[in-house]
N, C-alpha and C positions, 0 to 999 in steps of 0.2 A: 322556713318553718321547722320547728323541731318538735319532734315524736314527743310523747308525754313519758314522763318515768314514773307515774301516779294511777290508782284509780280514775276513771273516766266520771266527772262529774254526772250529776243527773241529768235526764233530758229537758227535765222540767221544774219548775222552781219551785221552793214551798208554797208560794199564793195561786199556782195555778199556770203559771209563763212559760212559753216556750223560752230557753235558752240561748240570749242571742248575742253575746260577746265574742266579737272575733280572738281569732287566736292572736295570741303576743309574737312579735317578731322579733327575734332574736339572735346572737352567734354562738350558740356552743357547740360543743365538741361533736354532738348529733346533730345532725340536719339537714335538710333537702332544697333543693335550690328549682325554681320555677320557670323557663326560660318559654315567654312567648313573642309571636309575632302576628301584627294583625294587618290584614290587605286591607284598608280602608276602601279601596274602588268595589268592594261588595259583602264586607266586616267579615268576611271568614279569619278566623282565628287558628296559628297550630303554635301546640305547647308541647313541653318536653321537660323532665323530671332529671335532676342530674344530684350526683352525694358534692358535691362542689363548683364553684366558680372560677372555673380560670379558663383558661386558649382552649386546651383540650375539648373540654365539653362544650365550649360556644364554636369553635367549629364542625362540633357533631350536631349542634343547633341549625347554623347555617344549613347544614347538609340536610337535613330534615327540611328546611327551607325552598330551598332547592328543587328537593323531589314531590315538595307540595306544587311547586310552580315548574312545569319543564320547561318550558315554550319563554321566548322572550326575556328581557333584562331584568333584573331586580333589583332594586332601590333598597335597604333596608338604612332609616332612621334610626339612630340610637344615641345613647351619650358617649361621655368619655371615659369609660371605664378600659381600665389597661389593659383588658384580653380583649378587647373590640380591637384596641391598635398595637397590638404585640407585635412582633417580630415573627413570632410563629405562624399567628392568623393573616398575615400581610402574605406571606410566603404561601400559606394556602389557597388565600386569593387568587395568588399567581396563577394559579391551575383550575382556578374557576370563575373566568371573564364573565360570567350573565351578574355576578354577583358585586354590586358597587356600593362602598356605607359612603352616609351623609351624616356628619356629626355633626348635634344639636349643639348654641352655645352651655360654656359651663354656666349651672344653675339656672339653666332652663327648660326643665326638666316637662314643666306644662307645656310646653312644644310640640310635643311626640301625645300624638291621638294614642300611643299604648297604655299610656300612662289612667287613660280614663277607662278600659276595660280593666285593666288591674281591679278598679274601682269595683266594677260587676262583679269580675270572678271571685271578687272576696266575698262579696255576699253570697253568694251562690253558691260557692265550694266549701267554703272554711267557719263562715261566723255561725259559732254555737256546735264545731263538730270537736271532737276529741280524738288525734289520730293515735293509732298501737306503734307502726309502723312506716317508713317509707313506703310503704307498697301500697297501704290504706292512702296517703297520701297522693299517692302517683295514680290512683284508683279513680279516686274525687277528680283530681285534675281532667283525666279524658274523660270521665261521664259529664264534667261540668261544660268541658269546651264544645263537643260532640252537643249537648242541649242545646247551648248558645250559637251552635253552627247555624242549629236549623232555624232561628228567626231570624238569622245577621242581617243587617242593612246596612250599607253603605254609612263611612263616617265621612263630615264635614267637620272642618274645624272652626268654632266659632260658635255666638249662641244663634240660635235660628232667629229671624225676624220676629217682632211681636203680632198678632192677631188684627186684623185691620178693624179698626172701632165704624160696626156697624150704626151704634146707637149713640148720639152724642148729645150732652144736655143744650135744645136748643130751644125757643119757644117764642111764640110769634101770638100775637094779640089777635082778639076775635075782630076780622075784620070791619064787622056791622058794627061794631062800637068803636072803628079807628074810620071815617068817613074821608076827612082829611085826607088820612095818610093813604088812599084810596085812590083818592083823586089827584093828589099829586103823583104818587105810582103810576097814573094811566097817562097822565101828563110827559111823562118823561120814556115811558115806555118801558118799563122795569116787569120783567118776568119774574124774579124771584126775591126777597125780602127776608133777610134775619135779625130778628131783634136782642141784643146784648144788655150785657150788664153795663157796659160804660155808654150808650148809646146807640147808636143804630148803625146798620154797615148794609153794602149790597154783598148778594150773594155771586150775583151774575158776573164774570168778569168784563162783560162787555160796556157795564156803567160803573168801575172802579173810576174815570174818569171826572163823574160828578159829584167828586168831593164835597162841591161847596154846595150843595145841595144836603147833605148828611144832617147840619143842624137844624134846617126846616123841616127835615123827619123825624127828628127828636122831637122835636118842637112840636110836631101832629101829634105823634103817638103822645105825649103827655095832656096837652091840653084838649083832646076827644076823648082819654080815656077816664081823666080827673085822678089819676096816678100819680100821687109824690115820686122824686126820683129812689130809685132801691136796686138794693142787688138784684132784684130776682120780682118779677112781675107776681100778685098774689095769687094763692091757689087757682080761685075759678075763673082768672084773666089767662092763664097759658096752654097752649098745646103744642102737636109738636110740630116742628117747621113743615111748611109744603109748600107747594107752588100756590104762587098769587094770583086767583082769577077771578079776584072781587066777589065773591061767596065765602060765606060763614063754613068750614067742614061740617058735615051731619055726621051722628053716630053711626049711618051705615059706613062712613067712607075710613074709617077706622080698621086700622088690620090688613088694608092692602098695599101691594107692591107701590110705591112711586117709582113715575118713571129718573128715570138718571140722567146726565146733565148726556150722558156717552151713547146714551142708546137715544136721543136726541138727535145726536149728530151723525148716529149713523143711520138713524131712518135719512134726515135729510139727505145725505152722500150717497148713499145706497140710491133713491130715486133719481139724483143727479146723473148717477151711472146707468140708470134703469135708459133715459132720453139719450144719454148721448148712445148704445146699444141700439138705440133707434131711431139713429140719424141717418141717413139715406145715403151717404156717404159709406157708412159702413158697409152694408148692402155693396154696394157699388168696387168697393176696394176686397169682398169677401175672401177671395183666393188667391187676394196676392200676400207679398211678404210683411211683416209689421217691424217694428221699429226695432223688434231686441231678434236677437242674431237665433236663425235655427224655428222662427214661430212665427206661424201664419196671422192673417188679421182676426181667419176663422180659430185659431188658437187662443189667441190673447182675448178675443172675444166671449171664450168660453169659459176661460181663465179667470177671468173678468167676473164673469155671472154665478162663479162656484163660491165667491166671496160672499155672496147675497143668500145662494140657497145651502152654506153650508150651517146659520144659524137656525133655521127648524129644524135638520139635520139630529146635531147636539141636543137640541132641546127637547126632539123627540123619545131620544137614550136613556135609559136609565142613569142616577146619579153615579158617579165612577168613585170607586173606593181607594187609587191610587191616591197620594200626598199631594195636598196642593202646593205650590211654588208662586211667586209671582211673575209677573209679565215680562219682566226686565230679564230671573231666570232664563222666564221658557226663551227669550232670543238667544240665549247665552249659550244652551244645551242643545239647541235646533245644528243640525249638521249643514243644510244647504245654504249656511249664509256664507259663500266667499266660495262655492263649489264650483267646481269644474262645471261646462254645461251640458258634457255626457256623462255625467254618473247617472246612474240609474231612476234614484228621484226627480231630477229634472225629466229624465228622458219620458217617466211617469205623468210630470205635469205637463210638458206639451201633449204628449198622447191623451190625457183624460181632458185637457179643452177642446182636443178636436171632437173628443167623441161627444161633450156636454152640448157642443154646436153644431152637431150633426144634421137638423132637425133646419136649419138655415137660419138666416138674421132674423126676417120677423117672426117666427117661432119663439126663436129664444129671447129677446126685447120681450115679447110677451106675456114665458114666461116669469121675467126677470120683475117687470111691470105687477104681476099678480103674486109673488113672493114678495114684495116690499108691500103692497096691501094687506098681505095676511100677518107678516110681523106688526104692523102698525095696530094689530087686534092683541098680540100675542105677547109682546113686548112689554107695554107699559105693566102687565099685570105677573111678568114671569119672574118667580122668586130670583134671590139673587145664590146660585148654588154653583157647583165644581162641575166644568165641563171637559172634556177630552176626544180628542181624534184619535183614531185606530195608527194613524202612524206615526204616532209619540210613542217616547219610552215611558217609563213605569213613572210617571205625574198626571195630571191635571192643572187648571188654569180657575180661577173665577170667572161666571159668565161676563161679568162688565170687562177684564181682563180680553178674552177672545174677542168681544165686539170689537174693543180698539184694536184688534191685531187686525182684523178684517178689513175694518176702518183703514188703516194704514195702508193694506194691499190695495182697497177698492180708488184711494185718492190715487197711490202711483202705478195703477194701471192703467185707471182712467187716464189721464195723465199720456201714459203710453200711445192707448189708443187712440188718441186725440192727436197726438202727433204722428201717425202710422197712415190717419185718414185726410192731413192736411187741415184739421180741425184746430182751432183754440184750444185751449185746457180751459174744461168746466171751471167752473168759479165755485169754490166750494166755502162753508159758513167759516169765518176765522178764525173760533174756538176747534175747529174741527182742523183745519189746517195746524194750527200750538199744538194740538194731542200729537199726531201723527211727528211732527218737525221735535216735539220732545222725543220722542218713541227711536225715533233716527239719532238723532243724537246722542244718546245713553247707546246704542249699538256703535258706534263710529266711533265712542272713547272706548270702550271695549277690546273693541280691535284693532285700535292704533294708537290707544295711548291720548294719556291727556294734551302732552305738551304738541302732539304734532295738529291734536283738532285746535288748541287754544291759537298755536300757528297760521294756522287755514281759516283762521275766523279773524284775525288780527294783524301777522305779518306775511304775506305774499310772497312776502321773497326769501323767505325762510320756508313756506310752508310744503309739505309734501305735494307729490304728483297727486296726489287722490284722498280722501278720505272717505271715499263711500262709505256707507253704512251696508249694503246687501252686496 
């Protein structure tokens, strides 16, 4: 940036405008040089004002660096500019091991997350000011960084995920005027029905098999409803998709929650778990050891049942104003997946199932029993909004999101304790089994890599010892 040798323009334009052209960048013989770096693991920013750019002053940067961070190693990103790899600054290095650069390729410069704060701080600092001096300069700089300290957040590089489309144009015929297609639905057992533009589909994955069944549902829907074929069903023939229960929707049923294909299958699972909790067996093996190493039966049992009561829980909380992430994230940022099994949080969750099952087996069967009845009240009607646990970090999750995590624990514990009591493993719905076997899967490439699951799933005698997922 270089100091003006001019009157300082107006602040405001002759039609009434604030002033918003940034300043011109330039080399002359005046000028002041900008040197920052930003911690992406929580966007704190430090910058530094220099009359030049060479070795000198970037090692006075560094050092500034340095004594922002004392503790542990530093990484600094940067290009390839020739006082990054001088001879000078290499030899400073020597005498300051915490400090290690990673040069970006040449002309790729969108690489380095600094690059996009530059971005900010020119807004912020510069566009529309007129500076006298270096000093106004250097002035702006720490009032601007010091503001942008106190909102930093954490940078990721990449663009964020899109929005998940709650609303999608779907619409499905009044069923009192589709008889037919009613009757054949009840015939084949079909819970759920979408009607399209090129013809008709199931929604259900469980009847993607009766393909040849699709053109006798075109077939209904056209000749019950006296509908030419068209893009788009007319005005007062469409609403919007719901479940199929051979009723017309009434105007009161408008405006509420439906239930979700997830929260379906975790009511089901959830009761699955609630019976086998109350199999006499369990009782019977209460005090002894269970299948996974350091946890009792009356552990795992409890363990078990906190997967059930911990959605009223959430639901009772107020909405949480942390960011949401999605489900795939939160495995990804959870620290006890691959933990030791005395860290601390382990040692947490065996201790808080002892104490959930304190109360003895048919206690908690009980209660488990009467928390799957009260969500089957609560559920179907409970918006779809951001929930979170007190021992997460600074996110949230979507409620449908938590269900299937739950989901996922409640199948392989049960699971556990079935084989802890001499028991079978429950028999769980098979869309429910796909969510959960998806869920495991996306974590087991994760943390081993594609080629070692594609391995494990394909060549045996290539493949790794393990590929657990937890």
């Amino acid at each position: 940036m270089i100091p003006r040798t001019f009157p300082p323009a107006p602040g405001w334009s002759p039609d009434g405008h604030r002033i918003k052209n940034e300043l011109d960048y330039g080399r002359g013989p005046e000028k002041t040089w900008v040197y920052g770096g930003l911690r992406v693991s929580d966007g704190q920013q430090v910058t530094m004002t220099a009359s030049s750019r060479n070795s000198v002053f970037y090692q006075q940067f560094l050092q500034v660096l340095e004594d922002a961070n004392p503790t542990g190693e530093i990484v600094v990103v940067t290009d390839n500019l020739s006082s990054h790899n001088s001879l000078s600054t290499r030899t400073w290095l020597e005498d300051h091991p915490r400090i290690r650069h990673v040069f970006i390729p040449v002309g790729a410069c969108w690489l380095n997350l600094q690059e996009g704060w530059w971005r900010i701080f020119r807004k912020a600092a510069l566009a529309g000011q007129s500076f006298a001096g270096p000093d106004e300069i250097d002035q702006a700089t720490r009032l601007t960084t010091a503001q942008l300290n106190t909102r930093a957040k954490p940078w990721i590089w990449g663009r964020p995920p899109p929005p998940t489309r709650q609303c999608r144009r779907r619409f499905v015929y009044h069923l009192l005027r589709n008889p037919a297609l009613v009757d054949l639905c009840r015939a084949v057992g079909a819970t759920s029905y979408l009607c399209g533009t090129g013809g008709a589909r199931y929604v259900d994955p469980d009847l993607y098999p009766l393909a040849s069944l699709l053109p006798q549902l075109d077939k209904a829907i056209r000749t019950s409803t006296h509908i030419p074929p068209a893009r788009r069903p007319p005005p007062g023939m469409r609403r919007p998709c719901r479940e199929l229960t051979g009723q017309t929707p009434t105007d009161g049923d408008r405006g509420n929650s439906k239930m979700t294909q997830v929260r379906e299958l975790y009511l089901s699972v959830a009761d699955t778990a609630a019976k086998l909790l109350a199999a006499p067996e369990v009782a019977d093996d209460w005090h002894q050891p269970s299948a996974l190493a350091k946890l009792s039966v009356q552990g795992l049992a409890g363990h078990l049942a906190g997967q059930v009561f911990f959605i009223p829980t959430v639901l009772a909380e107020p909405v949480p104003t942390e960011p949401a992430i999605s489900i795939h994230e939160y495995y990804a940022r959870v620290s006890w997946i691959g933990s030791d099994l005395d860290t601390p949080f382990n040692q947490a969750i065996r201790s808080g199932g002892e104490e959930e099952a304190a109360d003895g087996p048919a206690a908690l069967a009980a209660r488990v029993a009467a928390c799957v009845e009260e969500l089957r009240g609560i559920l179907p009607t409970a918006p779809d909004r951001l929930v979170r646990r007190p021992t997460w970090g600074s996110w949230s999750i979507g409620l449908d999101d938590f269900i299937a995590s739950r989901m996922l624990e409640l199948t392989i514990h049960s699971d556990d304790l079935a084989h802890s009591v001499g028991l079978p493993t429950p028999e769980f719905p098979a869309p429910a089994v796909e969510t959960v076997v998806d869920l495991l899967s996306r974590i087991a490439l994760s943390r081993h890599g594609a080629t070692n699951v594609l391995r494990a799933l394909s060549r045996s005698e290539r493949a790794p010892a393990s590929i657990s997922a937890l």
